[in-house]
C-alpha positions in Angstrom: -35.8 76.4 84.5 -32.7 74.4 83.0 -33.4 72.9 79.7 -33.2 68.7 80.8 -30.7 66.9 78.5 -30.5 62.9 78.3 -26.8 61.5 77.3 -27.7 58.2 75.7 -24.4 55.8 75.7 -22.2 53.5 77.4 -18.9 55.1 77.7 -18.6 56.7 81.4 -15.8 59.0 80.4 -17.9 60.8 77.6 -20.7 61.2 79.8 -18.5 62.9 82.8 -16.5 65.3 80.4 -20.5 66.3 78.7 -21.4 67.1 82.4 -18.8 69.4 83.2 -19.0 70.8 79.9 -23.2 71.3 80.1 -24.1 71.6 84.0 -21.7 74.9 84.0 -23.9 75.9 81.1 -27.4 75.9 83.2 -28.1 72.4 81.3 -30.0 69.5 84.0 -28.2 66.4 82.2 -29.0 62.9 83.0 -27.0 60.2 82.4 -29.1 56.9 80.0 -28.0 53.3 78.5 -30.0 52.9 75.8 -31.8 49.8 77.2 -33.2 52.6 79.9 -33.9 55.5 77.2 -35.7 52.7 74.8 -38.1 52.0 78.2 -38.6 55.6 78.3 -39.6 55.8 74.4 -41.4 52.6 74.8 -44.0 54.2 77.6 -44.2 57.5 76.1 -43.0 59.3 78.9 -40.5 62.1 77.8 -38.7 64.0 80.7 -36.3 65.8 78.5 -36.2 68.6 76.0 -33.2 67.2 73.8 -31.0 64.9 73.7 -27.2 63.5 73.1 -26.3 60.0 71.5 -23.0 58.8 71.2 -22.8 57.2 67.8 -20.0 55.1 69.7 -21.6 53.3 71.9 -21.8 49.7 72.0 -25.3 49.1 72.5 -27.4 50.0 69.6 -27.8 53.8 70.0 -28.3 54.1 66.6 -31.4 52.2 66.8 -32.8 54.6 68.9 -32.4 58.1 66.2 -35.8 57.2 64.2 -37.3 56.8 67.7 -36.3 60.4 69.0 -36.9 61.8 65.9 -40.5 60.6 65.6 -40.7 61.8 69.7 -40.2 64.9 68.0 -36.7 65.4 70.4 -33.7 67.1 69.1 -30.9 64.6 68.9 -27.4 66.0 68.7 -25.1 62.8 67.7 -21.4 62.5 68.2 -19.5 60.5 65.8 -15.9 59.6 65.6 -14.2 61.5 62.8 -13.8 58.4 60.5 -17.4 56.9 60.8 -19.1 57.9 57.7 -21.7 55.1 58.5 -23.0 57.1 61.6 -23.4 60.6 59.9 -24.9 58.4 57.3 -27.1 56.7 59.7 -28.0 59.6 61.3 -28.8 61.6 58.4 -31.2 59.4 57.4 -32.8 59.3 60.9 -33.6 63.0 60.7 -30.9 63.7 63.0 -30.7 67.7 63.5 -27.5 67.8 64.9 -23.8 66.5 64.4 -20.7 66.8 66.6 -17.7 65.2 65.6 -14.8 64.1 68.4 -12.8 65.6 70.0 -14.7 68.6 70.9 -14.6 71.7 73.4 -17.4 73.5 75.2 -18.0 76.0 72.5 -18.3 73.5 70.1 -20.8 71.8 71.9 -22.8 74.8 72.7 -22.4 75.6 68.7 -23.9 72.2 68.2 -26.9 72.9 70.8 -28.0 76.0 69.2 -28.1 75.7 65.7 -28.3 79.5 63.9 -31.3 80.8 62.0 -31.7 81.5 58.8 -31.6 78.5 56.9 -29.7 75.5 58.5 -31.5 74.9 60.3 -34.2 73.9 58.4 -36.3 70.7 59.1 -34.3 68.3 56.6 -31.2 68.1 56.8 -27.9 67.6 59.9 -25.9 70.5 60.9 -21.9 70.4 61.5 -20.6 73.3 63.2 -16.8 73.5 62.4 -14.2 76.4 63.1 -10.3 75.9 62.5 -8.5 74.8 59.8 -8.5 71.3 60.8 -12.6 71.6 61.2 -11.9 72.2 57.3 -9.7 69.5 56.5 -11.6 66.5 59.0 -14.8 67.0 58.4 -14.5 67.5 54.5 -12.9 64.3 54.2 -15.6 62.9 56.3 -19.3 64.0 54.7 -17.2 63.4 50.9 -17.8 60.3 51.1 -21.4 60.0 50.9 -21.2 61.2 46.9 -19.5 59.8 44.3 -15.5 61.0 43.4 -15.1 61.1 47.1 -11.8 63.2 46.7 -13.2 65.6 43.9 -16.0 66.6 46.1 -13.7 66.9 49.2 -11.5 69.7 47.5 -14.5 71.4 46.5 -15.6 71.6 50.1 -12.3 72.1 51.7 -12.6 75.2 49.3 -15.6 76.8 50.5 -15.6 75.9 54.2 -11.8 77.3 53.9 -13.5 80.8 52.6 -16.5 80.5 55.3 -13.8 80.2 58.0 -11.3 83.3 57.0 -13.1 85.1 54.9 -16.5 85.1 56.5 -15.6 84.6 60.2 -12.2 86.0 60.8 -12.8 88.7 57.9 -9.7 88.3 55.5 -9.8 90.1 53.0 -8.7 89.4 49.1 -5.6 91.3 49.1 -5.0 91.3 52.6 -4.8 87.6 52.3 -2.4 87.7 49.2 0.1 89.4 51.2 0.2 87.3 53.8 0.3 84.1 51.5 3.3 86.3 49.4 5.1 86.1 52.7 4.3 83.1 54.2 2.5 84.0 57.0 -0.7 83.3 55.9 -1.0 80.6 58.2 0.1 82.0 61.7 -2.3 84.2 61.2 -5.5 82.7 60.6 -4.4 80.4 64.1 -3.9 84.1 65.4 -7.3 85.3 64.4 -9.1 81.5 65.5 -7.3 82.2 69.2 -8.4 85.8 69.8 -11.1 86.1 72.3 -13.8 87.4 69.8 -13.6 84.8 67.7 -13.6 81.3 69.7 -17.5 80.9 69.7 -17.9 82.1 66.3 -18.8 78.9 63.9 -19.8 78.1 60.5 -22.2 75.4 59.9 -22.1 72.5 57.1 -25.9 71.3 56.5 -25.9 68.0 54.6 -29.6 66.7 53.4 -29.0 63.3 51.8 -32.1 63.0 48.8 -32.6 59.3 46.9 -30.4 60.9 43.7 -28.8 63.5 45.0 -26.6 65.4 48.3 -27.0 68.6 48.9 -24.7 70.6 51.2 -25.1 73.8 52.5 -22.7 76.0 54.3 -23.4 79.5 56.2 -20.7 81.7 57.7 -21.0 84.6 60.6 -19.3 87.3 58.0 -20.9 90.3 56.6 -21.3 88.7 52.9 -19.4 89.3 49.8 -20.5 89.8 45.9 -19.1 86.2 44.2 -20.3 86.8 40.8 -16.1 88.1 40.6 -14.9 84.3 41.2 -17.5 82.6 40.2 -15.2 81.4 37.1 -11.4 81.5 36.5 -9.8 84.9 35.7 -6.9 84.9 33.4 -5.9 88.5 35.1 -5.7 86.8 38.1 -3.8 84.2 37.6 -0.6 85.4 39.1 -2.3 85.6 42.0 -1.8 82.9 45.0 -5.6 82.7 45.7 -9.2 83.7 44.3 -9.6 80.3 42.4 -11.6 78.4 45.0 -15.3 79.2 44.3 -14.3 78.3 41.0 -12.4 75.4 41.5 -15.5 73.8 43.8 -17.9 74.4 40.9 -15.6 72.9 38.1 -14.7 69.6 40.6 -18.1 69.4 41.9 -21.0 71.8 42.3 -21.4 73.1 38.8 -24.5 75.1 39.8 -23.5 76.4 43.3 -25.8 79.0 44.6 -25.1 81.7 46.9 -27.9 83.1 49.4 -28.5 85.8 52.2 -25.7 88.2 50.5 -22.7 85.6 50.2 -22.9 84.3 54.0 -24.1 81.5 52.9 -23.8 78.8 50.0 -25.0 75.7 48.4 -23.9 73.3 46.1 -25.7 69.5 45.0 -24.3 66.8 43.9 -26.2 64.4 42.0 -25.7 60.5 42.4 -28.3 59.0 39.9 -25.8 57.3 38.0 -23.8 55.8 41.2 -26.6 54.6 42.4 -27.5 53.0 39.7 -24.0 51.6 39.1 -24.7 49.9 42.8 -27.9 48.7 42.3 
């Protein structure tokens, strides 16, 4: 039986493109305002097995995240790449699931099926991201829910950057050093994204937003690594063009990053006690 999927907005277009992205996919979607899905929630009546809000619309879809949640339905919420106030939002409603504009089908079928082992745990949203530009947008975005926005952005950028070549697309340390010695290193990471094998293979950025404190956690499809090498800066290695970036995220941001499940996965906290209490 196809799994029965409510998208909960106003914007027509959206809607359409999620169908021919989802029906194809075996999924039974049905289309909601979210006057209609806040009846259904209202009578109790669920006909659905998850869900897809659209942090965009104009008529309070946000209002409706606690709502699912405490429904106990899986919400998968897309968000604009600029609107921090959703993901915050959302986080705070116990959303499970994140997808941030433009997207293609495998990154909405990355966002439907969140991987085991960890992220998805029952606190906490999940990001999948991919590319190079995954890196760079959706760093910038979740930074901005800590203090020293731009510190804790590099740090990111840094290990989602390592999740993405190193742990999907397997580059390895001195295969990557030539290729930066030569300037290619570029064309081909796009080379590896764009071959077959690797265009449904995601990492995921968990975020779990605590009263004091934002913990992030990202996990990688690789085959692990030892870090303990790069956990601090090497002088030998300082002629090198890269190996500083685990130790560049801990000195900007996560100064007690912990790597799990053999290096495929990583997580770093950063505490906001004082910036709260700079804001209160």
């Amino acid at each position: 039986m196809a799994c029965r999927i409510w998208l909960v907005g106003d914007d027509p277009r959206l809607a359409e493109l999620l169908e021919s992205l989802l029906v194809p996919a075996g999924y039974d979607c049905q289309r909601l305002g979210t006057a209609e899905a806040g009846g259904y929630l209202a009578t109790g009546w669920l006909p659905v097995e998850r869900v897809i809000v659209d942090a965009c619309s104009r008529t309070g879809s946000l209002d409706l995240l606690t709502p699912f949640k405490e429904a106990g339905l899986p919400v998968t919420l897309l968000v604009e790449a600029e609107d921090l106030l959703a993901v915050e939002t959302g986080l705070h409603a116990g959303v499970s699931g994140f997808l941030v504009k433009p997207f293609d089908a495998k990154a909405l079928e990355a966002a439907l099926a969140l991987p085991s082992g960890g992220v998805d745990a029952p606190s906490g949203g999940c990001f999948p991201f991919r590319t190079l530009e995954d890196v760079t947008g959706l760093s910038q975005l979740v930074a901005g829910l800590c203090p020293e926005a731009e510190m804790v952005q590099i740090a990111l950028s840094e290990l989602m950057l390592n999740a993405v070549e190193h742990g999907n697309l397997g580059l390895g340390f001195e295969r990557k050093g030539r290729l930066m010695t030569t300037g290619a290193w570029r064309n081909e990471v796009e080379r590896l994204l764009d071959a077959p094998e690797n265009l449904a293979r995601f990492a995921y950025l968990r975020i779990e937003c605590r009263p004091r404190e934002v913990r992030f956690l990202i996990r990688d499809q690789g085959d692990g690594f030892d870090p303990t090498p790069y956990l601090n800066l090497n002088p030998a290695r300082s002629v090198e063009p890269h190996g500083r970036g685990i130790a560049i995220a801990r000195m900007l941001a996560f100064p007690d990053l912990v790597f799990l499940d053999g290096g495929r996965c990583v997580e770093g906290v950063v505490r906001r006690l004082a910036w709260l209490d700079m804001a209160a």
